[in-house]
MILOTI-187235 format. One line per 4 residues: number of its first residue (from 1); for each residue x, y, z of N, C-alpha, C. Coordinates in steps of 0.2 Angstrom, whole numbers, m for minus. Layout:
BEGIN
NUM = X Y Z X Y Z X Y Z | ...
//
This chain:
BEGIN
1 = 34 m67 115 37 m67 109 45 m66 111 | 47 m70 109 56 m70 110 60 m69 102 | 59 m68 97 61 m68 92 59 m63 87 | 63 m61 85 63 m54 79 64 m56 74
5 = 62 m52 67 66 m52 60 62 m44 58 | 67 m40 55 65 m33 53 67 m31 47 | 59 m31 43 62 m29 37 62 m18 36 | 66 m16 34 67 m10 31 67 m9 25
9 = 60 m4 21 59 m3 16 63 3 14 | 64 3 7 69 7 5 68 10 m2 | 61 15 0 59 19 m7 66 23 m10 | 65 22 m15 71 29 m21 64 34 m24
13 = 69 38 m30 65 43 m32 59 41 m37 | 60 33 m39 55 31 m42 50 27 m40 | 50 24 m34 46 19 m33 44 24 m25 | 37 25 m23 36 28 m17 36 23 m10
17 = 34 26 m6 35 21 3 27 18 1 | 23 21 0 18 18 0 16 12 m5 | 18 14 m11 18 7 m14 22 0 m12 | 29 2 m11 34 m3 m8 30 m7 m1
21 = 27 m4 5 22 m6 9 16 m11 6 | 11 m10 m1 8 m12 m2 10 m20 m5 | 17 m18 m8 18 m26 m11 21 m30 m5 | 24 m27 0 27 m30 3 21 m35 8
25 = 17 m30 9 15 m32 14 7 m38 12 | 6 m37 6 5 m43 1 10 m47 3 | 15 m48 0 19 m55 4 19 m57 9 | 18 m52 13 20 m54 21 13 m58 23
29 = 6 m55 20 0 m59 22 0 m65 17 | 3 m67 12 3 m74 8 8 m78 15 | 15 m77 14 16 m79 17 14 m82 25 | 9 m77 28 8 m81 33 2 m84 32
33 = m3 m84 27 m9 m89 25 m3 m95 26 | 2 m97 23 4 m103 21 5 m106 28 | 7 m101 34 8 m107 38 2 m105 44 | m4 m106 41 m9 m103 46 m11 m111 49
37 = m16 m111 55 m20 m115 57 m26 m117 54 | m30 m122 54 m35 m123 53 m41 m116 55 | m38 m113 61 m43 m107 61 m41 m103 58 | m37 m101 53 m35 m95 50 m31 m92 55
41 = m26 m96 60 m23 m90 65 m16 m91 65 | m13 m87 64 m4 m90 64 m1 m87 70 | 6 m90 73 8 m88 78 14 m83 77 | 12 m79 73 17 m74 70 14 m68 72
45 = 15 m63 74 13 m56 75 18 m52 74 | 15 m45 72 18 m39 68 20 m31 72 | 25 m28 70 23 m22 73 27 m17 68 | 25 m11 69 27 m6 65 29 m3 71
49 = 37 m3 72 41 2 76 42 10 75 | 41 12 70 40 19 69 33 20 67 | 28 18 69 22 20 69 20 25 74 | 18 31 69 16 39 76 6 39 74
53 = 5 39 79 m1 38 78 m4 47 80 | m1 52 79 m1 58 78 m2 57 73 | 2 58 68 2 58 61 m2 53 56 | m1 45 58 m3 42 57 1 40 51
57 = 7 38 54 12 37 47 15 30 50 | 15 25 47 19 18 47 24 19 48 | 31 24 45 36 22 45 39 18 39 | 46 16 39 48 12 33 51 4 37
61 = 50 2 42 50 m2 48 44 m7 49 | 45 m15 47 43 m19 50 44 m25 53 | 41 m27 60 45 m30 64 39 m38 66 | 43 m44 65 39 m49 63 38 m54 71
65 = 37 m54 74 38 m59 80 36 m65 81 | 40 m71 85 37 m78 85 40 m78 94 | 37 m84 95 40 m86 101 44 m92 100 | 46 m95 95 49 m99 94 53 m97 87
69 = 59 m97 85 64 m96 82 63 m100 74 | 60 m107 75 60 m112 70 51 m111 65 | 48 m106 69 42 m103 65 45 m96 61 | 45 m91 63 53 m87 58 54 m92 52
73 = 59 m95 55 64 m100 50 58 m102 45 | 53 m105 47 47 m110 41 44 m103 36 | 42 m97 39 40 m90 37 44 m88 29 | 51 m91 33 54 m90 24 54 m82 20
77 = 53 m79 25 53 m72 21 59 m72 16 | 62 m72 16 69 m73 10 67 m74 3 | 61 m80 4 57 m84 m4 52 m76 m5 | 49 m75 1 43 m72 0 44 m65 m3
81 = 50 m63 m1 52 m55 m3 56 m55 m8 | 59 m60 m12 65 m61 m17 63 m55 m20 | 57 m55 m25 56 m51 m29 55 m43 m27 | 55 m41 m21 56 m35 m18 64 m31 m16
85 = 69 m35 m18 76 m37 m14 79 m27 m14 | 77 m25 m21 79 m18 m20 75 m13 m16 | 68 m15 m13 67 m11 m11 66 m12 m3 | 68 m18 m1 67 m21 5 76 m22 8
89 = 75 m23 14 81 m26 17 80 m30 24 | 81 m37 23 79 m40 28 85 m44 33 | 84 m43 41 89 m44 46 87 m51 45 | 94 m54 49 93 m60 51 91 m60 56
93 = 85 m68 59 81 m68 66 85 m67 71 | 82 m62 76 88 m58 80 83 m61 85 | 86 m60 94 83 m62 100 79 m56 103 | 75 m56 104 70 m51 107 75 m47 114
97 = 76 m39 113 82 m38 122 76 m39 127 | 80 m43 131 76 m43 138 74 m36 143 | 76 m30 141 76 m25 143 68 m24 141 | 66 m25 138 58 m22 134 53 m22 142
101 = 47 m18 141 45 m17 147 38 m15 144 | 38 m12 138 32 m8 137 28 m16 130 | 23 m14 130 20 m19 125 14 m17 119 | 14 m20 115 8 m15 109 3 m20 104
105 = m2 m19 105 m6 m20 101 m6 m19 95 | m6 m22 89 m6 m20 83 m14 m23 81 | m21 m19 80 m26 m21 78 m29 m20 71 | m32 m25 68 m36 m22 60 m42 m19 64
109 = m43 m12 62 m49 m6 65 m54 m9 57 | m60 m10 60 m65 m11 52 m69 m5 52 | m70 m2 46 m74 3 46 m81 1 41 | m86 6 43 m89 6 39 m90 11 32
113 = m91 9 28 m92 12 21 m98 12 17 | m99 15 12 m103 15 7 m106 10 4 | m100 4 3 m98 m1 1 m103 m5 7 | m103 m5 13 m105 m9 19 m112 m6 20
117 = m113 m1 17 m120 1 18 m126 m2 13 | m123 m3 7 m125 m4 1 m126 m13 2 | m123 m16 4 m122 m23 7 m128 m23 11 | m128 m17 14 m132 m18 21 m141 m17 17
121 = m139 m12 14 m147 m12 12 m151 m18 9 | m146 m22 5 m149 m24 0 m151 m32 5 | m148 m34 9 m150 m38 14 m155 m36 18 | m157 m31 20 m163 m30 23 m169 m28 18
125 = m167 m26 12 m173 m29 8 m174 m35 5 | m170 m39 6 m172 m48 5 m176 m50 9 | m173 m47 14 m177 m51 24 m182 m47 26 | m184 m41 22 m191 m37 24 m196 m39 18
129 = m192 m41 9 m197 m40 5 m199 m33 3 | m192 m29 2 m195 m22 m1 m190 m19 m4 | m190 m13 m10 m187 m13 m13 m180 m9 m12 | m174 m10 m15 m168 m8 m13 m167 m3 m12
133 = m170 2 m14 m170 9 m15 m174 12 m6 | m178 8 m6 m182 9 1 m179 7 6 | m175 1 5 m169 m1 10 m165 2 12 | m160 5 6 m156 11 6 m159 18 11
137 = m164 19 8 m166 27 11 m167 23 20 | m169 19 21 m171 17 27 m163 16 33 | m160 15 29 m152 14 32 m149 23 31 | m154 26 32 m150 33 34 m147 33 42
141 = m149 28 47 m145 28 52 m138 24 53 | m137 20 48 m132 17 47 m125 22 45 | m121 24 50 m117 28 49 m110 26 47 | m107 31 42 m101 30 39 m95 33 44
145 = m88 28 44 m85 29 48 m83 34 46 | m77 40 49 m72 44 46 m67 40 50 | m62 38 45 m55 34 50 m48 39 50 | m44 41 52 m39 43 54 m33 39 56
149 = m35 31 54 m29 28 55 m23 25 50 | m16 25 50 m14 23 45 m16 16 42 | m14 14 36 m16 11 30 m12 9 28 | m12 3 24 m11 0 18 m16 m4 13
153 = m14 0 8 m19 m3 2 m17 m9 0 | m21 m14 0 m20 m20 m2 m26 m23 m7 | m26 m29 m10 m30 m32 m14 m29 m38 m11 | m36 m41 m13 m39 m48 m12 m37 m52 m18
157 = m33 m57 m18 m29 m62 m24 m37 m66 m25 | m43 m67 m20 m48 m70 m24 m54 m65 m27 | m54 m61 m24 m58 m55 m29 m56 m52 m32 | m50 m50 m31 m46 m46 m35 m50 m37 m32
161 = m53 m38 m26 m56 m33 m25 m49 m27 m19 | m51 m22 m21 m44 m18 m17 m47 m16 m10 | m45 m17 m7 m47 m12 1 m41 m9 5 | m43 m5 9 m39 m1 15 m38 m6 20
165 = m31 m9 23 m29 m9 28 m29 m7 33 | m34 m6 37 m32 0 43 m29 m5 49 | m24 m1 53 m19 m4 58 m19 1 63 | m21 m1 68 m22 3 74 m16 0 80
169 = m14 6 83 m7 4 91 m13 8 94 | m10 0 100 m11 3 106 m5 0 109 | m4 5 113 5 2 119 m2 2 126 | 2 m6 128 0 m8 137 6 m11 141
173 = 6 m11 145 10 m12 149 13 m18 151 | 5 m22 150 7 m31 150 8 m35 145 | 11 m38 145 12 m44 138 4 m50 138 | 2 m50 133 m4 m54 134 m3 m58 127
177 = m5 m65 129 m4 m71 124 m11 m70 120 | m11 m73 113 m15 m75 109 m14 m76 102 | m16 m77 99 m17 m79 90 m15 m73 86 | m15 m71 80 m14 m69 75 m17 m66 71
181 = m20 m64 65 m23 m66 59 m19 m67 55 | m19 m68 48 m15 m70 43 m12 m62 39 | m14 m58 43 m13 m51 42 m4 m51 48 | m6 m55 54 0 m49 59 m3 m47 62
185 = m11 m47 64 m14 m43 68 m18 m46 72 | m17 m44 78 m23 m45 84 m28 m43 88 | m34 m42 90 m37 m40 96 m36 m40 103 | m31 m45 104 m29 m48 110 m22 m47 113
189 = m17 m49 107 m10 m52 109 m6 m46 108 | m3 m46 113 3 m40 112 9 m43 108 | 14 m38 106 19 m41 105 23 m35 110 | 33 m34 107 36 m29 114 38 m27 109
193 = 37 m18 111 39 m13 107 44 m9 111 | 48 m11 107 54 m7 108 57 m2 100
//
């Protein structure tokens, strides 16, 4: 990743950091569906520079990377964020410093939920032939996660249904290539944390 753009979110006393995140970062996954891959993968990835994973606090900092300049440029965050202009402030694409040395993983952690249980049971009464209620009680091994990781609430524009973003750092040492999701996020690919 050789290129940066950094947006800083800029809650007042009426609008909080948390919300400002959730719209914003709704934009940021619209926009990167539009320049995704046939697999759903873009070559953009994400980082949250003041992410403390102490606390589990984002920060008001987000940092967008490409390895090529003219991916940025197509990203177009300017169109995608107009409507957030008072609460956001976006740099121009900057060059990544060649001093970087440390590198980080930014991953979606999926957790399991009530919601995943409830999915779960009613599937294994289709495929057993027995009734839901009995699926359920039988899924007492199916454990619910407790997550501890920062979040962003975000909604699905096809289901209109809302879910937790959870975003997990890990910092390594080497820089490793790989894809995206339409989130910013990967299992694989590092970006440089500075």
């Amino acid at each position: 990743m050789k290129y940066y753009q950094e947006i800083t979110l800029l809650p007042d006393a009426e609008i909080n950091l948390y919300f400002i995140w959730q719209k914003t970062y709704q934009q940021i996954h619209l926009a990167l569906v539009e320049i995704q891959n046939p697999q759903k993968q873009v070559e953009v990835g994400v980082s949250f520079p003041q992410y403390d994973e102490k606390t589990n606090y984002l920060g008001c900092k987000l940092r967008l990377f490409a390895k090529d300049k003219t991916i940025l440029n197509q990203l177009n965050l300017q169109k995608w964020l107009h409507r957030l202009n008072d609460y956001t402030h976006l740099t121009k694409i900057r060059d990544v410093p060649d001093t970087v040395t440390e590198f980080a993983q930014f991953k979606r952690q999926q957790v399991k939920s009530n919601a995943k249980k409830v999915r779960h049971a009613k599937r294994q009464a289709k495929r057993d032939n027995i009734e839901f209620e009995q699926a359920f009680n039988n899924s007492d091994s199916f454990e619910m996660t407790q997550v501890k990781t920062a979040f962003i609430n975000m909604q699905s524009l096809e289901s209109g249904h809302k879910f937790r973003l959870f975003i997990q750092k890990k910092t390594v040492a080497k820089e490793m290539d790989g894809e995206f999701s339409t989130y910013g996020l990967s299992q694989q690919a590092t970006i440089p944390w500075f």
